[in-house]
C-alpha positions in Angstrom: 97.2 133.0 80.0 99.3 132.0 77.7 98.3 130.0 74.2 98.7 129.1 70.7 97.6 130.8 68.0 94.0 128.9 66.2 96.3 128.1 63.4 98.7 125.9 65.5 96.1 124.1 67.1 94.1 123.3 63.7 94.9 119.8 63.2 93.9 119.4 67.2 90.6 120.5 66.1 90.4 118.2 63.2 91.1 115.5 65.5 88.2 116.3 67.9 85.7 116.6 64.9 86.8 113.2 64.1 86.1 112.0 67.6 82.9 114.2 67.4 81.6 112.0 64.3 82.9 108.6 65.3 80.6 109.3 68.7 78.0 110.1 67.0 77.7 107.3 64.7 77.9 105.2 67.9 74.6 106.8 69.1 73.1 105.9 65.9 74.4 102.4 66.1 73.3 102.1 69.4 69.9 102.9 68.3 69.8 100.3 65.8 71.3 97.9 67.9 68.2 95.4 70.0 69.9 96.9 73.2 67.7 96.6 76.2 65.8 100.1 76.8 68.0 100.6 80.4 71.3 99.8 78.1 70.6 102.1 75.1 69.6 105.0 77.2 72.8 104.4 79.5 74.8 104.4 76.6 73.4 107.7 74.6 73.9 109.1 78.1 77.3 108.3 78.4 78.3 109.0 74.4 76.3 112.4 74.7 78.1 113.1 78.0 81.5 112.6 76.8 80.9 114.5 73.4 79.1 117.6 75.9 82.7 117.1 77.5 84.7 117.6 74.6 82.8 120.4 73.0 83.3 122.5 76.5 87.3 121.2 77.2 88.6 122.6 73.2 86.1 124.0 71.2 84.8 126.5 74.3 88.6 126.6 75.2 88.1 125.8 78.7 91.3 123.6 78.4 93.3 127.0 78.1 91.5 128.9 80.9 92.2 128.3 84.5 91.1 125.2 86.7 88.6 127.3 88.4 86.8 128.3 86.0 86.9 125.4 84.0 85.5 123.8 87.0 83.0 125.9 87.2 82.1 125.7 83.5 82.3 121.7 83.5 80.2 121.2 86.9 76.8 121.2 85.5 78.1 117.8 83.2 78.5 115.2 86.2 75.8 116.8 87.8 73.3 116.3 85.1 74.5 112.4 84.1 73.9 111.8 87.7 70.3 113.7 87.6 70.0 111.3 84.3 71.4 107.7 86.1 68.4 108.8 88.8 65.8 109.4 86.3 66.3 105.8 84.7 66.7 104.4 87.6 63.2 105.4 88.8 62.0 104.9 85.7 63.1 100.9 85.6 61.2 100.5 88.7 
């Protein structure tokens, strides 16, 4: 496995933590928002699933390892927003 050093890949970090805080002041505008209960909890799911993403892919390094075990690392993710789709939709019932 072959990758560069930390300090090459700095200003990819910096660009993730930027991502990382624009996402989560959408969950907190999405809060504040008079969103129907189904819609605001969709969307948290979906902002907190795509920042769970991004944490795993660079700042776990999972990008950098090898597609099975970054498969293996990242199964749990669609696996729980589908246990979580489930949940609200037994709970809208």
């Amino acid at each position: 496995m072959e990758t560069a050093p930390h300090s090459a890949r700095s200003p990819l970090y910096i660009k993730i933590w930027g991502v990382l805080l624009m996402l989560t002041v959408a969950e907190i505008v999405c809060t504040q928002l008079s969103l129907g209960r189904s819609t605001m909890l969709g969307a948290l799911v979906l902002l907190a699933t795509v920042k769970a993403t991004l944490v795993a892919v660079y700042f776990m390094h999972l990008r950098w390892e090898r597609v099975l075990l970054a498969g293996v690392a990242l199964l749990p993710f669609p696996l729980a927003t589908l246990f979580a789709v489930v949940l609200m939709l037994e709970n809208a019932r």
